[in-house]
C-alpha positions in Angstrom: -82.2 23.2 36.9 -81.4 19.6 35.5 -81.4 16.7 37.9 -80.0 13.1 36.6 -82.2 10.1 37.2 -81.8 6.5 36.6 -84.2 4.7 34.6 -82.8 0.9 34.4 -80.0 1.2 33.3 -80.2 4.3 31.5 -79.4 7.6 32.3 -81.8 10.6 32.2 -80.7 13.9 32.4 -84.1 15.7 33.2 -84.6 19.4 32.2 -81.5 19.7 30.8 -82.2 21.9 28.0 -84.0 25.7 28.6 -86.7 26.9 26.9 -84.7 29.1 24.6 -82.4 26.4 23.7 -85.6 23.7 23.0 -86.5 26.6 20.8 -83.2 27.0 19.3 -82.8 23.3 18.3 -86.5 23.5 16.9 -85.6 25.8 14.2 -82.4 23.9 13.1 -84.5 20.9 12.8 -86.3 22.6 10.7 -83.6 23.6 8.6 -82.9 20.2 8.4 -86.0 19.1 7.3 -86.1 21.7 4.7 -82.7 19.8 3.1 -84.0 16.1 3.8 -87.6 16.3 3.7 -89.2 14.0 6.8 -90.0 10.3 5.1 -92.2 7.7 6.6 -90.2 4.7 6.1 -91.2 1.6 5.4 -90.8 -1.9 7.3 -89.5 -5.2 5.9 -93.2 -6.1 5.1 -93.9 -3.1 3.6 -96.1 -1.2 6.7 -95.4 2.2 7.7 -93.6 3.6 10.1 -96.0 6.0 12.7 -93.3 8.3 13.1 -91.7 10.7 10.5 -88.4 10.7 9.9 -84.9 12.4 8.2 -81.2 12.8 9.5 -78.5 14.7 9.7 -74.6 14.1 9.4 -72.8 11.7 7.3 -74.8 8.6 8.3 -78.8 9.2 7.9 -80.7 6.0 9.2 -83.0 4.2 6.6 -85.6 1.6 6.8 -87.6 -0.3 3.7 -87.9 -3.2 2.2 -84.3 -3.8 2.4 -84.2 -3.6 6.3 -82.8 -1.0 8.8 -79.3 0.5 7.1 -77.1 3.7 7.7 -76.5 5.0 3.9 -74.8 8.1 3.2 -77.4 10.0 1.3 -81.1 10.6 1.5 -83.5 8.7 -0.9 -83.7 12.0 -2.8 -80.3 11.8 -3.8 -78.6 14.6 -1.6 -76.4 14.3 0.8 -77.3 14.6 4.4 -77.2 18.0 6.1 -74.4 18.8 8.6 -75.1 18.2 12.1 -75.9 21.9 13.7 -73.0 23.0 16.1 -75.5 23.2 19.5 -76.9 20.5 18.9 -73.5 18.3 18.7 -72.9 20.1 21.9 -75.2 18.2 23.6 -73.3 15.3 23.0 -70.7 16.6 24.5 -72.4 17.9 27.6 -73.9 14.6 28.4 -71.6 11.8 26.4 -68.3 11.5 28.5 -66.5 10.5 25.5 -64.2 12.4 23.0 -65.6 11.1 19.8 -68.2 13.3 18.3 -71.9 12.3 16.4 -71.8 11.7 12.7 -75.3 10.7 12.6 -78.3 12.4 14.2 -81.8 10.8 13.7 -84.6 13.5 14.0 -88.0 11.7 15.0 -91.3 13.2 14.2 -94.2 12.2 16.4 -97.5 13.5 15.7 -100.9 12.2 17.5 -100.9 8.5 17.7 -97.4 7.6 17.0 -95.3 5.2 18.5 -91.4 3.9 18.6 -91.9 0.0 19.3 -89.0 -2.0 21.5 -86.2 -1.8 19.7 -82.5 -2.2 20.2 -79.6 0.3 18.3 -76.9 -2.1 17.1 -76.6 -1.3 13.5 -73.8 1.2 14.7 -70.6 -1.0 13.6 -69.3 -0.3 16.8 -70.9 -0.5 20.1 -68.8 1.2 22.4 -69.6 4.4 22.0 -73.1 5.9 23.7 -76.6 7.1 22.4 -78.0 10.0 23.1 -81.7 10.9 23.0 -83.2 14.1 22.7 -86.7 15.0 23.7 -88.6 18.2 22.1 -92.4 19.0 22.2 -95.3 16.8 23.6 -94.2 14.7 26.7 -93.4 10.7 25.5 -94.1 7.4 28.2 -90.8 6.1 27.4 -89.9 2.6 28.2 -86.5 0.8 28.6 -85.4 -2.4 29.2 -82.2 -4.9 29.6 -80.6 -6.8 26.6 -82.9 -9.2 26.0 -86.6 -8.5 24.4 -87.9 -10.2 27.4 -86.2 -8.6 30.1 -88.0 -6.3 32.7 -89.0 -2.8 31.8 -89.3 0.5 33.7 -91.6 3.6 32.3 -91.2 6.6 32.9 -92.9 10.2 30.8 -90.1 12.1 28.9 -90.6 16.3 28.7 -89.3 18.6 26.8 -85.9 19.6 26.8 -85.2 15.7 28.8 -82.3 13.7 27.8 -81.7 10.5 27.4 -78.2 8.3 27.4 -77.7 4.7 26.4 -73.8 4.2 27.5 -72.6 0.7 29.0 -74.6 -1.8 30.1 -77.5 0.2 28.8 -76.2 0.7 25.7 -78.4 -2.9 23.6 -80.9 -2.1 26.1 -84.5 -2.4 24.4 -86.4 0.8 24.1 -89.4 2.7 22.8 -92.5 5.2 23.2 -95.5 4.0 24.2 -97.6 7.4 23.7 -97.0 10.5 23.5 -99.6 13.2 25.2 -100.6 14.8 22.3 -100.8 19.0 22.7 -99.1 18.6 26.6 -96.5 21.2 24.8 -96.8 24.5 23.4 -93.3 24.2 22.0 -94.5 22.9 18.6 -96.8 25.0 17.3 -99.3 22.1 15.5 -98.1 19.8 18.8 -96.4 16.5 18.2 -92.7 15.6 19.9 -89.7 15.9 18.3 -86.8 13.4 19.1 -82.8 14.0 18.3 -80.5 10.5 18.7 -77.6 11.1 18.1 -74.7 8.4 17.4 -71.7 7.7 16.3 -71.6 4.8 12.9 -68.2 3.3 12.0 -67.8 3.6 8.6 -67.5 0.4 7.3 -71.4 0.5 8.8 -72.7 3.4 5.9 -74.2 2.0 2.7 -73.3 4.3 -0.3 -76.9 4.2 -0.8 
């Protein structure tokens, strides 16, 4: 049974999702990943990313030398896949808004990696909520206020947790610490796998 828990400003829906569901969303991300093979993007300064990466909907998130973007196709020259119908319901269960997705990040972690403090604003238009997904190994997850310098609160994600950035919480910095590698037996070869979803106003896709 899921309880809701505040972490700063954000809001945690904990044990939300049930084993057969976690299960369920594992095998459409890898449907996805079998359409948009998982990159390892690049930074501005040319390091890698720890975590591996590829989207779904009609805005897939990008980062390289360019910077961070939203662009309508993956580097391989497809279009993104569609956004599977359960997990866009989760949107809906936890989102308190009509709008639906159009652009769901799936985050691989494997042993070592790490999401530094980060804020999402690259989304044309802030109004509408994030909502975070947690699958697999268990993640120290740590949130902040508005400002990279603001107080922050940790707390460990599990699987089948999720996480929503809505209103004041919604440029609140955030990232993984750690995850516990092999604390899950829902992945196989271990590792976590995150979902965000989002919705990007269009004038905030590249064609590229």
């Amino acid at each position: 049974m899921s309880e809701t828990i505040r972490l700063g400003a954000a809001r945690l829906c904990r044990g939300l999702l049930s084993p057969p569901e976690q299960q369920r969303l594992v095998a459409l991300c890898r449907e996805i990943a079998d359409a948009a093979p998982l990159l390892r993007p690049e930074t501005r300064r040319g390091g890698k990313l720890s975590v591996r990466m590829t989207s779904a909907g009609a805005a897939g998130w990008l980062s390289d030398r360019r910077g961070y973007r939203y662009v309508a196709r993956h580097p391989g020259g497809r279009d993104w896949p569609g956004i599977p119908g359960p997990v866009a319901d989760i949107w809906d269960r936890v989102s308190g808004v009509a709008a639906r997705p159009n652009s769901c990040l799936v985050n691989y972690y494997g042993e070592g990696a790490r999401m530094g403090l980060h804020q999402d604003r690259d989304e044309g238009d802030l109004s509408w909520p994030v909502v975070s997904v947690s699958l697999g190994d268990a993640a120290l997850f740590r949130v902040g206020g508005p400002r990279r310098g603001d107080p922050t609160a940790s707390l460990w994600l599990q699987s089948g947790d999720v996480v929503v950035l809505e209103g004041a919480a919604r440029l609140a910095f955030h990232g993984v610490d750690r995850i516990r590698f092999g604390s899950s037996r829902l992945l196989p070869l271990g590792g976590r796998i995150n979902l965000t979803l989002r919705v990007v106003a269009p004038g905030a896709i590249s064609p590229d």
